[in-house]
C-alpha positions as CSV (number, residue, x, y, z in Angstrom):
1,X,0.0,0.0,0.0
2,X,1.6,3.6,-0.7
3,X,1.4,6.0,1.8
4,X,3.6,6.2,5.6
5,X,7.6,6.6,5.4
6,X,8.9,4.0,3.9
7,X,11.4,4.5,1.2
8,X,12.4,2.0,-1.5
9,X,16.4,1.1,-2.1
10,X,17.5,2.4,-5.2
11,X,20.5,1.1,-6.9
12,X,23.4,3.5,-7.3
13,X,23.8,3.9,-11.3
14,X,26.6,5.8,-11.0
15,X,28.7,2.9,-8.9
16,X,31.0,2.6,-12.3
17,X,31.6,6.0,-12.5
18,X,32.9,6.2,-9.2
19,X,36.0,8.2,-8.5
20,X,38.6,6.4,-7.0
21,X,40.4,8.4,-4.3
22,X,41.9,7.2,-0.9
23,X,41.4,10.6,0.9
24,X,39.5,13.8,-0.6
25,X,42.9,16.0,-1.0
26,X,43.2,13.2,-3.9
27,X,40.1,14.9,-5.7
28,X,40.7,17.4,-8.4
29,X,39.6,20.0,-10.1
30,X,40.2,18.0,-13.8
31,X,38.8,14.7,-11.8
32,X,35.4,16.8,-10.8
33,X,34.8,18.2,-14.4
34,X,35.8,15.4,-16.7
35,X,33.0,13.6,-14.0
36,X,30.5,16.0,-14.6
37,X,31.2,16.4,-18.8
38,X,30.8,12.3,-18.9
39,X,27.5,12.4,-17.0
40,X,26.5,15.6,-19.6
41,X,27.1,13.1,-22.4
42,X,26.5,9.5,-21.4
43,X,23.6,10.0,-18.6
44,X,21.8,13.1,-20.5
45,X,22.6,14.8,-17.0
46,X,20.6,18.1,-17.2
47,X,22.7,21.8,-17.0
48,X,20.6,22.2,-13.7
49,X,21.8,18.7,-12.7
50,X,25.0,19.3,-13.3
51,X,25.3,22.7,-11.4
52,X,23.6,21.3,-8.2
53,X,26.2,18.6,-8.1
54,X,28.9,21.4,-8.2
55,X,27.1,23.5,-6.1
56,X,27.3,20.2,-3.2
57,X,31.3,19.8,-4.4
58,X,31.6,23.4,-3.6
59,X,30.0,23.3,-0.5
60,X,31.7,20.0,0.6
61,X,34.9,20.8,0.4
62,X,34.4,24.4,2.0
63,X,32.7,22.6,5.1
64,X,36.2,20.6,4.9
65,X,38.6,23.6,5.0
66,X,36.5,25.4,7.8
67,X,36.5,22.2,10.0
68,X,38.8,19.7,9.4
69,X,41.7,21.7,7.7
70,X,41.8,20.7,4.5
71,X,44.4,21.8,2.2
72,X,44.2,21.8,-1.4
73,X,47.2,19.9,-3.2
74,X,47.0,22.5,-5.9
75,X,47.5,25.9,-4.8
76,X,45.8,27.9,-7.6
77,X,42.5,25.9,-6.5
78,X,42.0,25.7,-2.6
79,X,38.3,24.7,-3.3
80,X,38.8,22.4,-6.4
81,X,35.2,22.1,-7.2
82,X,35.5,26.7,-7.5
83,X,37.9,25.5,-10.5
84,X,34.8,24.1,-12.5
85,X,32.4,26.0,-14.3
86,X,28.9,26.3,-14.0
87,X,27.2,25.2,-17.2
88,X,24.6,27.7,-18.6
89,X,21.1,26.8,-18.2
90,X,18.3,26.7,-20.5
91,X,14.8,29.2,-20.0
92,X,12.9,27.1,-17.7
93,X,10.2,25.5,-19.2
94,X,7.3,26.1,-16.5
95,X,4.3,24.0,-16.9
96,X,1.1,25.0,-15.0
97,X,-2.7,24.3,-15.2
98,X,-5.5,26.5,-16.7
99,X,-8.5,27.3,-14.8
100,X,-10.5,24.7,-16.6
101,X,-7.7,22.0,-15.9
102,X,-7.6,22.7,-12.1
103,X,-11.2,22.0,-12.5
104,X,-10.7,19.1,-14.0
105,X,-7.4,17.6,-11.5
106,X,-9.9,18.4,-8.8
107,X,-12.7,17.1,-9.9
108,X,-11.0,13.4,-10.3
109,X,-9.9,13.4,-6.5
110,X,-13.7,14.6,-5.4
111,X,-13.9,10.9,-3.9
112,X,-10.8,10.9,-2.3
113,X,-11.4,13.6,0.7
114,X,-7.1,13.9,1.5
115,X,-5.7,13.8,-1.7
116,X,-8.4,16.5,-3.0
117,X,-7.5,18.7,-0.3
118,X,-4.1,18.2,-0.5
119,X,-3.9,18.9,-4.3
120,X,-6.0,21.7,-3.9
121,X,-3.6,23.3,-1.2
122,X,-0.9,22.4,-3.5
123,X,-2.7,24.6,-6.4
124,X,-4.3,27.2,-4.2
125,X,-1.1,28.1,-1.7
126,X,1.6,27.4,-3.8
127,X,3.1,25.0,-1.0
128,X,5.9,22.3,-2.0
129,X,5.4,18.9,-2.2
130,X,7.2,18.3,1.2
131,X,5.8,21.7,2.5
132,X,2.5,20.1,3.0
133,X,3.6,16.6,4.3
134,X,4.7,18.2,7.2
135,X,1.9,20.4,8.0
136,X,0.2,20.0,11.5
137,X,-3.0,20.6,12.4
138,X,-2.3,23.7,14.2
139,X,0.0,25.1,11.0
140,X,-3.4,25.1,9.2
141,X,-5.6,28.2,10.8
142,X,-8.8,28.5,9.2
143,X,-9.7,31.3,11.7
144,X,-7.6,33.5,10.4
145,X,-7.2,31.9,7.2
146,X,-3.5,31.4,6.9
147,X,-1.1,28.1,6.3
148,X,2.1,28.6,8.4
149,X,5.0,26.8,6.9
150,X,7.4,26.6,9.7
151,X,10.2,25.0,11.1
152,X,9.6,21.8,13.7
153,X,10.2,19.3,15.6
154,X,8.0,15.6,15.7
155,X,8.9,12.9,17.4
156,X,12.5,13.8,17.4
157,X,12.7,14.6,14.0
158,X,13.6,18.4,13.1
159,X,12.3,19.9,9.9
160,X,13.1,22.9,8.2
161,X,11.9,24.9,5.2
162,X,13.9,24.9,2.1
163,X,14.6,28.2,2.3
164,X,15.0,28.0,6.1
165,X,12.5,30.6,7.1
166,X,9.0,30.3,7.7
167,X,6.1,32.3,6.1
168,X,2.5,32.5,6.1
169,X,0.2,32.1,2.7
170,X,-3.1,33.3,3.3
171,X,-6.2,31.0,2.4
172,X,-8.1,32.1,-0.7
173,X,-12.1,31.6,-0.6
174,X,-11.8,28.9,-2.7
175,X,-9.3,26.9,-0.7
176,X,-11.3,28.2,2.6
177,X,-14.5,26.2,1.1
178,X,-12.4,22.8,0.5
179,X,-10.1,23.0,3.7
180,X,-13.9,23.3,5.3
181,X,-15.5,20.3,3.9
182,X,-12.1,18.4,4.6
183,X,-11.8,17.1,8.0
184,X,-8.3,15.8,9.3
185,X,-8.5,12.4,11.2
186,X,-8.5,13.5,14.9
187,X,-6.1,10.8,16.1
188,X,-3.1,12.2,13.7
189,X,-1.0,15.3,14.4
190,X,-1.0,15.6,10.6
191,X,-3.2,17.7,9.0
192,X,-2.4,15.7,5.6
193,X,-1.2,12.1,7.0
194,X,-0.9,8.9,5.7
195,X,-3.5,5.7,5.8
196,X,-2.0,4.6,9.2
197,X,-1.7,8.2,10.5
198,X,2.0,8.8,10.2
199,X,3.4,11.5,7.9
200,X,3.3,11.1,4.1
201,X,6.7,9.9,2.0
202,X,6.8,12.8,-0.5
203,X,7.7,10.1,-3.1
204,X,5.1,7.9,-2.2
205,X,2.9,10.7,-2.8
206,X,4.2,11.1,-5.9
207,X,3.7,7.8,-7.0
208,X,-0.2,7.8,-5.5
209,X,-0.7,11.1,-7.6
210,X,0.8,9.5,-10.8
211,X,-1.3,6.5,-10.9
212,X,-4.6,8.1,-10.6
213,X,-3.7,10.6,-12.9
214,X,-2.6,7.9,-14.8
215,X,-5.9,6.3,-14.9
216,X,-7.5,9.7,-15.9
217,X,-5.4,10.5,-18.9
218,X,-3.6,13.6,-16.7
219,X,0.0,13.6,-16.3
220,X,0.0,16.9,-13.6
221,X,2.4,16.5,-11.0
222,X,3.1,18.6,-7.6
223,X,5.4,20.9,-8.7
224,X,3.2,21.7,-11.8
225,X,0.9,22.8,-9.3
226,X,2.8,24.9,-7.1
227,X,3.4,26.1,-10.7
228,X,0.4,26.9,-11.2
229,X,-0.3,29.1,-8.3
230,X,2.8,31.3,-9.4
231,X,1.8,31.5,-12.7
232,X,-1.9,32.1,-12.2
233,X,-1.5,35.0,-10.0
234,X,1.1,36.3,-12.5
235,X,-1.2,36.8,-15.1
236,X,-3.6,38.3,-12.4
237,X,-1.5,40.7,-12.5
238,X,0.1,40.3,-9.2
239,X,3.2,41.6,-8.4
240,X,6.1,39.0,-8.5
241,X,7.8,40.6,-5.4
242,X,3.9,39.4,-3.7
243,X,4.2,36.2,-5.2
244,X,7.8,34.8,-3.9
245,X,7.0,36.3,-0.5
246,X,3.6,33.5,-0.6
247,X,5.9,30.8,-2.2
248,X,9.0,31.3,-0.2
249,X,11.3,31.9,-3.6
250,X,13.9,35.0,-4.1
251,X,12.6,37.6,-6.6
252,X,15.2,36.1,-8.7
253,X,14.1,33.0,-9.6
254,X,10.1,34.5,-9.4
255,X,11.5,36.9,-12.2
256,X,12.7,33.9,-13.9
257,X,9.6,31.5,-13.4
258,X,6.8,34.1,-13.9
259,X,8.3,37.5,-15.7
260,X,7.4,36.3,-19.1
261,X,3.5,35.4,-18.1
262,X,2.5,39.2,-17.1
263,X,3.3,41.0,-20.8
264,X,0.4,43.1,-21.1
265,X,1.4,45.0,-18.1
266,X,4.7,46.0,-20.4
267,X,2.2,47.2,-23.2
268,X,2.2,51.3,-22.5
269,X,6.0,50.8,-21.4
270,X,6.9,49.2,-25.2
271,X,5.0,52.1,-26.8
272,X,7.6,54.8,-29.2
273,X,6.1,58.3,-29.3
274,X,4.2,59.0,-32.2
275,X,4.1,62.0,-34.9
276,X,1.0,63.1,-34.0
277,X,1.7,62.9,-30.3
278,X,5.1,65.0,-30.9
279,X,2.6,67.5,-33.1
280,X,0.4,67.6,-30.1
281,X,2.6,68.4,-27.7
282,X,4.0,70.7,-29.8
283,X,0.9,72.6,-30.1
284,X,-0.2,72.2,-26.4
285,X,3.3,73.6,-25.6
286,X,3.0,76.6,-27.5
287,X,-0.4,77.6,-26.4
288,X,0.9,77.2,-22.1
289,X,4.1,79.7,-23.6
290,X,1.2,82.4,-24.8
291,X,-0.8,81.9,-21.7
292,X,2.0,82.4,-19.8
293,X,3.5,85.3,-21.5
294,X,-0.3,87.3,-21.3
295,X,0.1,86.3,-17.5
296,X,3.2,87.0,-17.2
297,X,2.1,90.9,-18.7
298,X,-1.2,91.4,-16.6
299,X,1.2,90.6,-13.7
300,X,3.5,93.3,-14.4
301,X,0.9,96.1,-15.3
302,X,-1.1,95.0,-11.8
303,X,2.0,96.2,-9.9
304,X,2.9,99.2,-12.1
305,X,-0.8,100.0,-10.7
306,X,-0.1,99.2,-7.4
307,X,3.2,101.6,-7.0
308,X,2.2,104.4,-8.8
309,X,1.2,107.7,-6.9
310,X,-2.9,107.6,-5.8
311,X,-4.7,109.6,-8.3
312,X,-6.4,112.7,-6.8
313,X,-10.1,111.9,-7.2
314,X,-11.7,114.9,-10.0
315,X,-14.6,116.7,-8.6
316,X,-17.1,118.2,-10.7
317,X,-20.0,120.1,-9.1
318,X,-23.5,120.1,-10.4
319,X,-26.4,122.9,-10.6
320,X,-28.2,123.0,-7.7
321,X,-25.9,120.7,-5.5
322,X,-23.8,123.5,-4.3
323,X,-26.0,126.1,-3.5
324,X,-27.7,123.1,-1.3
């Protein structure tokens, strides 16, 4: 049955392709890349793949100068995996659901209470897969309508955000009205957990995902729809600084995910001035430079007034007045 924490063994495919080295000052620079440019050509090893390998290098062997002293045997190179350079990668090819297809994913699970709202959470809050796995009951406040993804401890075990800090993603009405209807089993902690009440395998519930989709002609996984939360709300119109901040990314890789989805927003920006609009400004120039200049004139013939001598008022006397 999938579901719970068990993992299946995988066999290491790479045990031929092993690097043979008694102690790690034996690792090189040329050892790490001609590794990496034989995975790139006989494995089909993704440019991201490849990076994130000598990102870990990197990090290893920095984590074994800080602490246990180690010394490079080449000097040019005290971090040899610093020696190898990062391949470029690709545009990202984002795939997300339309409305009508989040309709349709949900719509399928409507007979399967967790995995709707778990999906639906997924779509709705832009969690990650693991995100969600390790959501308590009291991480999930429909009071105040907010999922807190935050660092803790169960049963021993510590868990921390990818990012390592914790954020809130506030509950649309939509997700309010399945998170409702849903009810978590009282006897787990887990506000998502497994058949027996222990916490979801993120793999497993991959593989649970795939085979009813499977079933249903979909082929949607979780990170499509944490996708899809990103990209939805990007052509909302939503600023992308708004949108990391709810899916706990940098602005940098937001820019990079979602940038392309919000063009109409770039429309007036995009625009050259026209003839006309230089003629009309032209025109609506000139006629503020009269205005001003007969302003400018009453102005100064208002305070010629103004200092001048008075005027002696002319008196003129009439018939009949002055003898009265």
């Amino acid at each position: 049955m999938l579901g719970g924490t068990s993992k299946k063994r995988c066999p290491d495919k790479y045990a031929h392709a092993h690097l043979k080295v008694t102690l790690l000052e034996d690792v090189t620079a040329e050892m790490i890349n001609r590794f990496i440019s034989t995975r790139l050509q006989e494995d089909k090893w993704s440019p991201k793949t490849a990076n994130a390998v000598r990102e870990i290098l990197h990090r290893l062997f920095n984590f074994a100068i800080r602490h246990h002293g180690f010394r490079s045997r080449d000097r040019r190179y005290p971090n040899p995996a610093a020696a190898v350079e990062r391949i470029r990668e690709p545009a990202p090819e984002i795939r997300f659901l339309t409305l009508q297809q989040v309709d349709q994913q949900l719509a399928i699970l409507r007979d399967r209470p967790l995995m709707h709202a778990l999906v639906a959470t997924y779509i709705y809050a832009g969690l990650r897969r693991e995100e969600a796995v390790w959501l308590t009951r009291e991480d999930v406040d429909l009071e105040h309508r907010m999922i807190r993804v935050r660092a803790k401890t169960v049963d021993g075990k510590n868990w921390q955000p990818k990012t390592r800090r914790n954020r809130a993603v506030p509950i649309s009405e939509t997700l309010m009205t399945i998170l409702k209807a849903y009810e978590p089993p009282e006897r787990s902690i887990w506000f998502f957990p497994a058949p027996l009440g222990g916490r979801w395998d993120v793999d497993n519930i991959s593989q649970n995902l795939k085979e009813i989709n499977a079933a249903n002609s979909l082929e949607w996984t979780c990170l499509d729809f944490r996708h899809t939360f990103g990209s939805q709300l990007a052509q909302k119109g939503e600023s992308l600084y708004k949108i990391a901040t709810m899916m706990g990314n940098s602005s940098t890789i937001c820019q990079r995910h979602y940038a392309a989805l919000i063009p109409e927003m770039m429309h007036e920006a995009a625009e050259f001035p026209t003839t006309q609009g230089k003629q009309a400004e032209s025109t609506e120039a000139k006629k503020n430079a009269a205005t001003q200049v007969l302003l400018d004139r009453l102005l100064v013939e208002l305070e010629a007034r103004q200092s001048g001598p008075p005027k002696q008022p002319q008196l003129r006397l009439v018939a009949g007045e002055a003898e009265a």
